[in-house]
N, C-alpha and C positions, 0 to 999 in steps of 0.2 A: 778608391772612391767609387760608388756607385748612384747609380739612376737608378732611385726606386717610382720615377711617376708611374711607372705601370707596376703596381704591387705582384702582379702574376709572370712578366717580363723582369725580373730585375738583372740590368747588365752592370758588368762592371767596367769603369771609363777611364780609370788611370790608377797605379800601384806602383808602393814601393818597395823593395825589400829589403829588410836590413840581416844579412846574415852572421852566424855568431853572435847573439846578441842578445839582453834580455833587458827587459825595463820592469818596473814596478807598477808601472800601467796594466800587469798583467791580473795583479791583484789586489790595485788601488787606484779605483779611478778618480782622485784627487791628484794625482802623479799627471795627468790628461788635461791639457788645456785647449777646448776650440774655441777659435771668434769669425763665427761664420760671414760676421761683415767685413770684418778687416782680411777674411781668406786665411786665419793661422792657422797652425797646427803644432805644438811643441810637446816637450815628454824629454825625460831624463832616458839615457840608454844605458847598460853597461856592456862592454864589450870585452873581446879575449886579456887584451895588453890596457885596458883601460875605460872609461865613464866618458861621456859628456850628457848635456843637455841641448838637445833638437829643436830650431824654430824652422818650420818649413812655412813656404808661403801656398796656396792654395790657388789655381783659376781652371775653369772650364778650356781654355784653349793648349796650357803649356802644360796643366797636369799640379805634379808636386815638385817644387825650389828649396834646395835646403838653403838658409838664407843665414843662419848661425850656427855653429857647432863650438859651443861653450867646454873646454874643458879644463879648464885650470879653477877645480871648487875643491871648498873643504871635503865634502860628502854630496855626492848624487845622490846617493839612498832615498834621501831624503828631500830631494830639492822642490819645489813648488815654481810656478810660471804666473806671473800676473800683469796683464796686460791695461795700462791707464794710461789715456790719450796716446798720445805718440812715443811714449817709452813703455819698454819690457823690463820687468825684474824678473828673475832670479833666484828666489830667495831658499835659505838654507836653515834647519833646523838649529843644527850644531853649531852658528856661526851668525855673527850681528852685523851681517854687510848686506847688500843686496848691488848684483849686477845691474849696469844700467847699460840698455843700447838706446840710442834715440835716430830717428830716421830711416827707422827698416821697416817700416809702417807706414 
């Protein structure tokens, strides 16, 4: 995350890394969900042995919380994040379900 109030200063204030890894965020930014009020941040990953889908939570003092790591879906490829009121979905291309968390919000 970074601090850009000073456009010609910009520091960066907290990071994460995810090594091994590659998401579809890299060439689709529909794969990319933020909600800057509620602090999110989620994105489908895939990794060496296997996928998930990332909710982190977001705050100025603690940084980045990974708060869900989903991986039991049909297809990450493909997967989408949609946030309404107090539940996350999940939602998959290839597949007519949609994951539900409630209370992580």
């Amino acid at each position: 995350m970074f601090d850009t109030g000073d456009p010609v200063h910009v520091k960066e204030l907290h990071t994460v890394v995810l090594r091994d890894s590659y998401s579809n965020v890299l060439s689709n930014h529909k794969a990319f969900l933020v909600s800057a009020l509620k602090g999110l941040i989620a994105f489908p990953i895939g990794e060496e042995s296997n996928s998930a889908y990332l909710i982190y939570r977001y705050d100025t003092q603690f940084g980045f919380q990974e708060v869900v790591r989903f991986s039991d879906a049909p297809s990450l490829e493909d997967a989408r994040g949609v946030n309404i009121g107090r539940y996350f979905y999940v939602c998959f291309e290839k597949a007519y379900k949609c994951m539900i968390w409630n209370g992580i919000l």
